[in-house]
C-alpha positions as CSV (number, residue, x, y, z in Angstrom):
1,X,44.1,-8.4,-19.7
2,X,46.8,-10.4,-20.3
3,X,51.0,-9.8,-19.6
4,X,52.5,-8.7,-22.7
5,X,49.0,-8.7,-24.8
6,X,49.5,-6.4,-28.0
7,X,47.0,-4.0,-27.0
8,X,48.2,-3.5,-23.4
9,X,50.0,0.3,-22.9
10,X,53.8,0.4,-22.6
11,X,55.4,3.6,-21.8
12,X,59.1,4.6,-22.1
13,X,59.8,6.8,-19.4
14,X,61.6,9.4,-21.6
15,X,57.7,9.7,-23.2
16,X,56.4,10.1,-19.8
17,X,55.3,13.3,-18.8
18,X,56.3,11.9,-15.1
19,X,58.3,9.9,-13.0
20,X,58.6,7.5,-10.5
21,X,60.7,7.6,-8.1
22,X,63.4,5.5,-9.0
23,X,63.3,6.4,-12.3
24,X,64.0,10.1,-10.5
25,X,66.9,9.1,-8.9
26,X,68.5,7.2,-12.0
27,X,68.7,10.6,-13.8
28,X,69.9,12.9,-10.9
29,X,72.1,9.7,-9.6
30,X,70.9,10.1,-6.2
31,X,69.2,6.9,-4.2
32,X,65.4,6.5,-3.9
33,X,65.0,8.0,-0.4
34,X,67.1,11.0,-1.6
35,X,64.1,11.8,-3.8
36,X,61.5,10.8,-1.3
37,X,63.4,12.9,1.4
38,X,64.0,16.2,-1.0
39,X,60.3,16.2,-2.2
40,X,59.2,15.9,1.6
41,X,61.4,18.9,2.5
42,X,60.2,20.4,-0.5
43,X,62.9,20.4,-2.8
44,X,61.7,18.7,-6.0
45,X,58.3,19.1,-7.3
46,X,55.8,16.0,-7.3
47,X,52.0,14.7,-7.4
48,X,50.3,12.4,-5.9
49,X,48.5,9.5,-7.2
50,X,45.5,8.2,-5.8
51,X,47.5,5.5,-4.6
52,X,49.6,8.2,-2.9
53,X,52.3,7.5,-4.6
54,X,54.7,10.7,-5.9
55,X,55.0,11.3,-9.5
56,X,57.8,13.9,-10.6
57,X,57.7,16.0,-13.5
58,X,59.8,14.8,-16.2
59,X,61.1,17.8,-17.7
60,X,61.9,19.7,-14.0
61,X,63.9,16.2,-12.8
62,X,65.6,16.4,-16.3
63,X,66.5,20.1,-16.0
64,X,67.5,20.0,-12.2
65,X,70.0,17.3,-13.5
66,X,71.7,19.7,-16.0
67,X,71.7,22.2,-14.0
68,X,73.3,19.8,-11.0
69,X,75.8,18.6,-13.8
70,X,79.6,18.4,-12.8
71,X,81.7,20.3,-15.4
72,X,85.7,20.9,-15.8
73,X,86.6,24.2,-14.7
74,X,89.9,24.2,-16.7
């Protein structure tokens, strides 16, 4: 199949029901191996591909950044 051919898939990530890595860290504004490191020690939620790549569940990355959210105390 050809690049940019009509009929070829495109996916926004806000669509996705998962995320890749760096698209993880964008939204909790942490670097790449921050997520790779927390979902090794267990703290974020992810799948596997085939490929073995991790995949992390959109609406748990997007919740976990509210919740981590900075907000005035005053």
């Amino acid at each position: 199949m050809r690049r940019g051919s009509p009929t070829r898939r495109q996916h926004a990530p806000e669509t996705r029901s998962y995320l890749r890595t760096a698209e993880a860290a964008d939204i909790l504004y942490v670097s790449p191996k921050t997520v790779s490191r927390w979902a090794k020690e267990g703290k974020l939620p992810f799948l596997k591909t085939l490929g073995g790549h991790r995949r992390y569940p959109a609406a748990e990355i997007r919740q976990l950044a509210n919740e981590l959210q900075v907000r005035p105390t005053a």
